[in-house]
Structures are given as structure tokens and as C-alpha cells.
KESEKE-471893 format. One record per residue (C-alpha): x, y, z; residue number from 1; residue in one letter. Coordinates in Angstrom, 3 decimals. Example, Ala and Ser with C-alpha at 12.3 -4.5 7.8 and 13.67 -1.06 7.14 Angstrom:
<sites>
     east    north       up resi resn
   12.300   -4.500    7.800    1    A
   13.670   -1.060    7.140    2    S
</sites>
This chain:
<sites>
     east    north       up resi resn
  -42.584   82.003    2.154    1    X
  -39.589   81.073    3.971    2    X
  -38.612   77.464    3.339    3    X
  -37.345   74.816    5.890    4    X
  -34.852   72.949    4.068    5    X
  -33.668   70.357    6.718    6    X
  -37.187   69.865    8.121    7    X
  -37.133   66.016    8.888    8    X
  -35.679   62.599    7.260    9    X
  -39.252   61.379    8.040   10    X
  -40.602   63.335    5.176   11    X
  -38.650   60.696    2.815   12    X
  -39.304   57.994    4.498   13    X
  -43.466   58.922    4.424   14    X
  -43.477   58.741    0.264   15    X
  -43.386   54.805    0.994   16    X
  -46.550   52.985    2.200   17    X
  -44.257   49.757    3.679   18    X
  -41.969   52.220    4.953   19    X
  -43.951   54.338    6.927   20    X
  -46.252   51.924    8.241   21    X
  -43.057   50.074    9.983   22    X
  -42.035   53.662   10.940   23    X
  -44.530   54.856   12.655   24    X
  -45.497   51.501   14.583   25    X
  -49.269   50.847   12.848   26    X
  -50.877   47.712   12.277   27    X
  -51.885   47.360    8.666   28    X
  -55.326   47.814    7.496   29    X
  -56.992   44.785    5.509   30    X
  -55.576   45.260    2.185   31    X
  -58.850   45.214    0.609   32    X
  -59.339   48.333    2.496   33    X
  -56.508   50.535    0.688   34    X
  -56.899   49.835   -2.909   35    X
  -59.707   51.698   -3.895   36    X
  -60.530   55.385   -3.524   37    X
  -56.723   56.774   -4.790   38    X
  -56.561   60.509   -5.103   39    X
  -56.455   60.181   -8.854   40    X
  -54.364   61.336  -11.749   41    X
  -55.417   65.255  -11.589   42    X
  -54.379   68.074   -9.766   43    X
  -58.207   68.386   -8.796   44    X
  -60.842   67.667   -5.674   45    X
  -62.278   64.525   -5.997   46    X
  -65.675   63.619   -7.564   47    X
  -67.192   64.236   -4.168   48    X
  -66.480   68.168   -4.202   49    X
  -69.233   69.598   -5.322   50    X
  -69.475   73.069   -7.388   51    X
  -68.999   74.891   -4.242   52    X
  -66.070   73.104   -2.641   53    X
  -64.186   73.077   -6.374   54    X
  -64.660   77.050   -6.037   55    X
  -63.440   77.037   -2.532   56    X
  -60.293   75.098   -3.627   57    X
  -59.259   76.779   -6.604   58    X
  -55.414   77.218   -6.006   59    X
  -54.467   80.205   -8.242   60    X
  -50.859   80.070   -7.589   61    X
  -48.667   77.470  -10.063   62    X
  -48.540   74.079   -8.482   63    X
  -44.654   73.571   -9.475   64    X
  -44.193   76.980   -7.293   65    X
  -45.796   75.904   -4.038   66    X
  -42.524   75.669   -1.760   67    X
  -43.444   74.859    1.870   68    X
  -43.446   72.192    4.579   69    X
  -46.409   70.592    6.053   70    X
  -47.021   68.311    8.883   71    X
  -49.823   65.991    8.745   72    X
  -50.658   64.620   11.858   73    X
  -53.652   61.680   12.217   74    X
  -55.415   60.071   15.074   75    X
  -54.828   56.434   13.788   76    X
  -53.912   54.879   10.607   77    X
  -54.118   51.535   11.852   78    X
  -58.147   51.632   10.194   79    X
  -58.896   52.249    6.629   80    X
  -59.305   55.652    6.402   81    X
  -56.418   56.507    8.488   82    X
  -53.697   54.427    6.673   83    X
  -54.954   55.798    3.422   84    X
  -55.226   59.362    4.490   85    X
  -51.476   59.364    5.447   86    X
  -50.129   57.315    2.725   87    X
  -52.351   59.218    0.054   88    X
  -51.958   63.043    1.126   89    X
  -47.623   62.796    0.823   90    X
  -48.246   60.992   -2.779   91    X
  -51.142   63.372   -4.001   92    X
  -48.009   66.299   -3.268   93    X
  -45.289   64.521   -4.577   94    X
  -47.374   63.986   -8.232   95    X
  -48.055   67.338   -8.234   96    X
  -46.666   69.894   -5.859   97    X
  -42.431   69.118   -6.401   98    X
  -41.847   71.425   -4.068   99    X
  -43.656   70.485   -1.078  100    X
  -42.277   68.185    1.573  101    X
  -44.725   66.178    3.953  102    X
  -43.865   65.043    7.174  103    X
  -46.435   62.350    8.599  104    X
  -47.263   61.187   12.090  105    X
  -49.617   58.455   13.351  106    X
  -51.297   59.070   16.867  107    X
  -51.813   55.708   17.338  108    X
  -55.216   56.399   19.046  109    X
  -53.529   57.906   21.641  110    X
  -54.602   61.920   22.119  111    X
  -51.559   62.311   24.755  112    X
  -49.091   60.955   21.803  113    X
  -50.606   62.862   18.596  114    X
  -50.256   66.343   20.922  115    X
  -46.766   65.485   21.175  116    X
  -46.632   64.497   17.522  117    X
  -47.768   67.330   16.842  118    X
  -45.182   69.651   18.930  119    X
  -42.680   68.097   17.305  120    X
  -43.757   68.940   13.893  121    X
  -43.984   72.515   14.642  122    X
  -40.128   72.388   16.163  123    X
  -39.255   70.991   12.481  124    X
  -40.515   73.915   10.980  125    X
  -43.503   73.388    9.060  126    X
  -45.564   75.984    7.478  127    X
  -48.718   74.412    7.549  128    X
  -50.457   70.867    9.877  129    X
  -53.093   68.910    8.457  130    X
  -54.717   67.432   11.447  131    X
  -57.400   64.945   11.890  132    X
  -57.714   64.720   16.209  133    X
  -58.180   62.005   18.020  134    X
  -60.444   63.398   20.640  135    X
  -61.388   67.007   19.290  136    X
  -60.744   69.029   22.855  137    X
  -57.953   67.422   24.083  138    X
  -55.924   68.066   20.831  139    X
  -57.494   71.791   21.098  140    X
  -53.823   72.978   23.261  141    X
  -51.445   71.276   20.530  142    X
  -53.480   73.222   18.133  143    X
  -53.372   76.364   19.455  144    X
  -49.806   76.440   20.139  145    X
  -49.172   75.627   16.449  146    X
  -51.428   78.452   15.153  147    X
  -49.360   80.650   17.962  148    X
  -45.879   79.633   16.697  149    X
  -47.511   80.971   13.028  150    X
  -48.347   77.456   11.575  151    X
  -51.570   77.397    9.307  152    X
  -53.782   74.571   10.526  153    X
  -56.236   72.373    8.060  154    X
  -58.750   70.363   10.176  155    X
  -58.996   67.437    8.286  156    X
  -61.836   64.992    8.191  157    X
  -62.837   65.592   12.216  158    X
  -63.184   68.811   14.054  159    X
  -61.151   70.477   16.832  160    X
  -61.715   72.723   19.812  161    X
  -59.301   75.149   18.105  162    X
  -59.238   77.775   16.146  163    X
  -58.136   76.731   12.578  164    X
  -58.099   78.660    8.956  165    X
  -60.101   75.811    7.380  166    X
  -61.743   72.792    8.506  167    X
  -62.787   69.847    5.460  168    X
  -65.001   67.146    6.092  169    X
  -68.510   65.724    5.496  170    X
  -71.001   66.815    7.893  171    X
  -71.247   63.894    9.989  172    X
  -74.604   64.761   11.307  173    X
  -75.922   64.948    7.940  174    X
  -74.308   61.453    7.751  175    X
  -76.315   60.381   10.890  176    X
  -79.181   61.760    9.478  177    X
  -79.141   59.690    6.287  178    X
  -78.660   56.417    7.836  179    X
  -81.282   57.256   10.206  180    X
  -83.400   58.256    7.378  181    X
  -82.783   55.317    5.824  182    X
  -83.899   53.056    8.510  183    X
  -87.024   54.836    9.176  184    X
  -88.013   54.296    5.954  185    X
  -87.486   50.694    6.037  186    X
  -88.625   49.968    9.085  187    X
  -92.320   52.043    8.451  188    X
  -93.734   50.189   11.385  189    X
  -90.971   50.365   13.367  190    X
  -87.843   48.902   14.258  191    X
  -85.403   48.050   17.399  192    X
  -81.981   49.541   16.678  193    X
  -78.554   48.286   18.085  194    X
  -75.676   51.408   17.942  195    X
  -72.204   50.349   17.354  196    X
  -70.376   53.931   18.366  197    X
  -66.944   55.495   17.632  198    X
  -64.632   56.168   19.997  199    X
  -65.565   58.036   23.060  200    X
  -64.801   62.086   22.544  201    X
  -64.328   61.611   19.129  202    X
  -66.181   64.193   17.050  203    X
  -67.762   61.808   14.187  204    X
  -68.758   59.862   17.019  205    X
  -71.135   62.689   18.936  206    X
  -72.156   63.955   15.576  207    X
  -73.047   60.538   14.023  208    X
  -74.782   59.916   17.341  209    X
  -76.553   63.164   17.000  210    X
  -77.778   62.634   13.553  211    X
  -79.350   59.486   13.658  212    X
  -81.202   60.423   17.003  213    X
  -82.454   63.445   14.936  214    X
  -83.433   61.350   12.215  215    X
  -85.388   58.997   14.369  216    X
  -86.945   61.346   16.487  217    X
  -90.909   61.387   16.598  218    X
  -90.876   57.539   14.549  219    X
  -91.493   54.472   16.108  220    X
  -87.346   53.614   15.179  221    X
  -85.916   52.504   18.761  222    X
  -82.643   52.461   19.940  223    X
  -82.205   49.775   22.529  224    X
  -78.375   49.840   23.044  225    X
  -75.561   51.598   22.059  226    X
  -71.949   50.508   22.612  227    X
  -68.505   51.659   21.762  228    X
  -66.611   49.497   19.160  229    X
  -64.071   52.265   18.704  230    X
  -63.823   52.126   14.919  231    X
  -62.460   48.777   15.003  232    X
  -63.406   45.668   12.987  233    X
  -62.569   43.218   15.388  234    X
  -64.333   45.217   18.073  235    X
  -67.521   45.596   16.248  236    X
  -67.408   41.584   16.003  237    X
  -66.877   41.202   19.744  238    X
  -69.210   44.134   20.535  239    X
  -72.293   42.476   18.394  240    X
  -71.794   38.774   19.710  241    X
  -72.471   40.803   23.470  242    X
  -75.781   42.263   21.795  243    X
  -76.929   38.968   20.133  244    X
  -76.279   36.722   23.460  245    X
  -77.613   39.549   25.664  246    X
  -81.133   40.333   22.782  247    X
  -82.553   37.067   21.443  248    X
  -83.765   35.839   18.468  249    X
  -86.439   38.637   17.222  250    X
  -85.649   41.266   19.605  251    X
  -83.158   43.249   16.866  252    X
  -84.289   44.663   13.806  253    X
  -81.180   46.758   13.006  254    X
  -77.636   47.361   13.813  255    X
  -76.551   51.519   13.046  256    X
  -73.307   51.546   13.294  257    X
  -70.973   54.549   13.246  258    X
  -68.242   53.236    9.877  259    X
  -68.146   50.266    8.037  260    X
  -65.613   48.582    9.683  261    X
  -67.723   48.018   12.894  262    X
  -70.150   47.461   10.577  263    X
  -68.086   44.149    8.473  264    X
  -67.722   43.110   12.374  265    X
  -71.409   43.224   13.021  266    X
  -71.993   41.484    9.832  267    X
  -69.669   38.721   10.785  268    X
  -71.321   37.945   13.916  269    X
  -74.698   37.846   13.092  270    X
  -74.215   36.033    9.966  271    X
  -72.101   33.389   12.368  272    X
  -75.102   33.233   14.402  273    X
  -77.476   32.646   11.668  274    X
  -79.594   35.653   12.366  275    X
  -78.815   37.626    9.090  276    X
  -82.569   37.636    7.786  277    X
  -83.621   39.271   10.957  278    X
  -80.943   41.933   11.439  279    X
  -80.660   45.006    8.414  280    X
  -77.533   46.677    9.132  281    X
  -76.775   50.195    8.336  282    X
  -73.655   51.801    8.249  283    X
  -70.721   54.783    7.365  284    X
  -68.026   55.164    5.269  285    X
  -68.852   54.072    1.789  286    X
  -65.328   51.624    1.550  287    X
  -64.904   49.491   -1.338  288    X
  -65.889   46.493    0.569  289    X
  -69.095   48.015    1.911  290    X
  -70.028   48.489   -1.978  291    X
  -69.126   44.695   -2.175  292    X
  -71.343   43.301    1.041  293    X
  -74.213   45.499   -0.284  294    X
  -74.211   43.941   -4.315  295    X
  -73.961   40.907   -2.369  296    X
  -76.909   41.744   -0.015  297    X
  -75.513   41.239    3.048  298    X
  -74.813   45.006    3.931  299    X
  -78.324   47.187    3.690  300    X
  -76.598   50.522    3.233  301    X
  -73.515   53.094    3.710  302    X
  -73.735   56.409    3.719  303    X
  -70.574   57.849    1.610  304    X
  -67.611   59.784    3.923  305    X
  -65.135   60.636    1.208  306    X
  -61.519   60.992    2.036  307    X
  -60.076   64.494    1.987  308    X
  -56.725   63.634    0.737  309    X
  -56.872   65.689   -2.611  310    X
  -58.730   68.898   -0.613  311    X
  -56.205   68.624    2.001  312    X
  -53.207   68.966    0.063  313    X
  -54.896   71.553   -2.373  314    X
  -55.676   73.669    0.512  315    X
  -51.989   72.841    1.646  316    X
  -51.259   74.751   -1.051  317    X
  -53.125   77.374   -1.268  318    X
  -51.861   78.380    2.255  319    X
  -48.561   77.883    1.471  320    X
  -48.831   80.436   -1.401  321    X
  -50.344   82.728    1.025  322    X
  -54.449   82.642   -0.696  323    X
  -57.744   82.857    1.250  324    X
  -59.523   79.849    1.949  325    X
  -63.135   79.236    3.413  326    X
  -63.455   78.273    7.616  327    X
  -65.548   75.414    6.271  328    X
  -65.152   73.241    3.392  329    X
  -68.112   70.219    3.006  330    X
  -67.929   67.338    0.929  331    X
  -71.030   65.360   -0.001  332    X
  -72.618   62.382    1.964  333    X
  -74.775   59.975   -0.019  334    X
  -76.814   56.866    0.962  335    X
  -75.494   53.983   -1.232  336    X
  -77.785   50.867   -1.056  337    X
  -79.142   47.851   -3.708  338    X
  -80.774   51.039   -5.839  339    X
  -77.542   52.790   -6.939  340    X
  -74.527   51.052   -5.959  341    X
  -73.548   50.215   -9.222  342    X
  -72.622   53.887   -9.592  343    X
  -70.297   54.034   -7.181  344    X
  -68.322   50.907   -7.246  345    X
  -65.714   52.313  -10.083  346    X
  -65.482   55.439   -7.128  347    X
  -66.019   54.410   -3.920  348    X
  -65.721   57.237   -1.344  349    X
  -63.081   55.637    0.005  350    X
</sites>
């Protein structure tokens, strides 16, 4: 594979967390958000690949012999999974793959800005983008002018409208589905459900949606209202004080929302309005601080949505060296609640 030498001095300036974050104009996640789930010491998926995703991401080729370029380009790493994703992916190749250099760019939550992004990354020459959209159709053109100009694209953690050689993620319907599951089964008799969404277009937000309305379907579970936090920790505070002052006292049974960072929000606000032994909330993600609220008891569960960072460079490299890889790569989701979090807090999805 041809090799583009002079690709970007943003590749060098990406290795370094402080660096980049200042670089790309991001406001820094909590920083008990982005010390757990590290992509480890081994050139190998992490523990939530199962025997079907190791086989899919078996990278035949020598590691030290990988010579390529990619581009990763992210909605937002101003949340949790976003600021790791794009700080974790460039060290997991520098550890291991010598000969790769990764350029990063951070959407900022803008779709209009991470198209653009993404543009320019193909111009610098890379060989293969790791994307994770925005809004799934509107960064469906960037896309397909990348895989025109002969750039191998890795869908990374959300979908896109675009045709792409591999796409790696949890389901997040089958997410939705747990954490409706979940509540259904605690709530036998029935319960009224509050719905803290993603962002609008997003495509963990529809399927998340999806899921849980699947899951509740036919069961006296009730969603009463369902809002847009957008992913955001301070908006899932604001969004659930508007709930509690517009439902009373005993008109809210549970708050679903769509990650845990809306979900730490929710928790905030009801606990500030002393309504925390009414309200069970429910959430996504499976961050090291959800594992902490729910030992504590003030978080009822998380289902798991493990980073791709290890995945996502090993199936960097696999295209780089020119192997076959799967359309579809799935990582596991998992409920965590009081019953087994003690087996996840030394691995935390994220």
C-alpha cells in the first residue's frame, strides 16, 4: 500500500490527550469519566468481543508491518465516550502498530463541521476513516465521497447511510431491549416511564428508542414523556427538573434514559428533590461511574456499550494490509445491576 508520508502535523499532535483536546476546541469530559476502560496492554479485542468478533478481527498480517494512514473522525468528544474514543484509538496504534499514523478530528456535534472534517482528511491522504457520525444520513455524502476517492471506511460505534466495508458497534436495539427488559421486570405491575433521548437523528438514539418500546410492548410499562437531553450531563439535569415540576410526587416510577451521562443528570435532580425512593432509573453505557452509583444504590442499572477503540484500530489494520473483514462486527451488551456489578468494576465497558 502506498504510504502518505507528509499526511498532517495533526497526527503528532493527536498522541497527546492535553494536546489534542486544546486542538481541536472540546470541553473536557469529567475526569472520572476517562480513567477507566483503557484499551489494554495486548494487541487484542477487548473482553467484550466475543468468540465471533475475535475471529472476525484476526489480523494475519505482522502488526510492526501495517504502514498506512487513517483518519478518525468523531461526532463529539466533549462526552465520555467521545474523548476516550479519540484519545484511545491513536494510543492503541502507537503501542502496537509503529507504522501507522492517526489523524483525529472532533465534530463538535456539529454534522455540517465533521463532513468537512472529514473532506479534509481524505485531501491528506489517508488510506482508511474511522467514523462515528453525528447524525447517520447527513454524514452519508462525506462518506461516500471518501469510499469514491478509494478510502476504506470503519463505521465506528454508530451507523451511517453509507456504504462502508465494516461497521462495529453494539446493537443498540438490543441495548434498548435490555433496559426495557429490565424495567418490566421490576415494575411487574406496572410502571410510568420518563425517556431522556439522544440527540435528534442520531442512530443510538432511534435504535435505543426502538428497543425499549419493543421491550415494553404488550406490558403495563408506560412511557409518559420523552425528551431530548442530547447526551449531555448537564442537560439530563435540566431536562429531569422540567419532568419532576411538570409530574408530581408519585406520578414517575422510572426514568430510561438513552447513556449514563443523562442518566448521572437525572440522578442529580431527583435526588435534589428528594424523590429518589420513588424514581428507579435505568440507563446506557456501563461507565465507571455508573458501576459506582449502582454499588452505591442510587443507579438501578446500565446496560454495557463497550468502546470500540481496540476493534477499530485492529480492523484499521487489517484494511491497511489489504485482508477481508465482516460488513458487521457486534460487541456484547449486558445489563449490569446490584446482582453482578462486582464483576465488572475491574472492566467497565467504558
Amino acid at each position: 500500500m502506498h504510504v502518505h508520508k507528509n499526511i498532517t502535523a495533526l497526527t503528532a499532535v493527536v498522541l497527546s490527550l492535553g494536546v489534542a483536546m486544546s486542538a481541536i476546541g472540546c470541553s473536557r469530559a469529567p475526569a472520572e469519566q476517562l480513567t477507566a476502560g483503557a484499551s489494554g496492554d495486548h494487541f487484542t479485542p477487548s473482553i467484550y468481543c466475543g468468540e465471533r468478533c475475535k475471529a472476525q478481527l484476526t489480523l494475519t498480517a505482522d502488526p510492526g508491518a501495517v504502514d498506512c494512514n487513517v483518519g478518525v473522525s468523531w461526532s463529539s468528544a466533549s462526552f465520555p465516550y467521545g474523548a476516550k474514543s479519540t484519545t484511545q484509538i491513536p494510543e492503541f496504534a502507537k503501542k502496537f502498530l509503529p507504522h501507522m499514523s492517526v489523524a483525529v478530528a472532533d465534530g463538535q456535534g456539529d454534522a455540517t463541521t465533521q463532513s468537512g472534517q472529514v473532506d479534509d482528511l481524505v485531501a491528506q491522504g489517508i488510506d482508511v476513516l474511522i467514523v462515528s457520525p453525528q447524525d447517520a444520513s447527513a454524514l452519508s455524502g462525506a462518506v461516500t465521497r471518501a469510499k469514491a476517492a478509494g478510502v476504506k471506511v470503519i463505521a465506528a460505534d454508530r451507523k451511517v447511510d453509507a456504504d462502508v466495508n465494516t461497521y462495529i458497534g453494539s446493537e443498540n436495539v438490543e441495548a434498548g431491549k435490555v433496559a426495557g427488559a429490565a424495567v418490566v421486570a421490576a415494575h411487574p405491575e406496572g410502571a410510568r416511564v420518563v425517556e431522556l433521548a439522544g440527540s435528534l437523528g442520531a442512530s443510538p438514539t432511534i435504535d435505543r428508542g426502538n428497543g425499549f418500546r419493543s421491550a415494553i410492548a404488550g406490558s403495563p410499562v408506560e412511557i409518559i414523556a420523552s425528551q431530548s437531553a442530547d447526551y449531555d450531563r448537564a442537560q439530563g439535569l435540566k431536562v429531569m427538573e422540567d419532568l419532576l415540576q411538570r409530574f408530581g410526587k408519585g406520578q414517575i416510577d422510572a426514568v430510561y434514559a438513552h447513556n449514563d451521562q443523562m442518566a448521572f443528570g437525572a440522578i442529580q435532580a431527583i435526588t435534589e428533590a428528594g424523590r429518589q425512593d420513588e424514581i428507579a432509573v435505568y440507563g446506557v453505557d456501563g461507565e465507571s461511574g455508573a458501576l459506582d452509583r449502582i454499588k452505591r444504590g442510587t443507579y438501578a442499572a446500565t446496560v454495557g456499550y463497550p468502546l470500540v477503540v481496540n476493534e477499530s484500530v485492529i480492523a484499521a489494520a487489517k484494511l491497511c494490509s489489504g485482508e477481508a473483514i465482516d460488513k458487521r462486527i457486534v460487541l456484547d451488551s449486558t445489563l449490569i445491576d446490584a446482582r453482578n456489578v462486582d464483576d465488572y468494576v475491574a472492566n467497565p465497558p467504558q
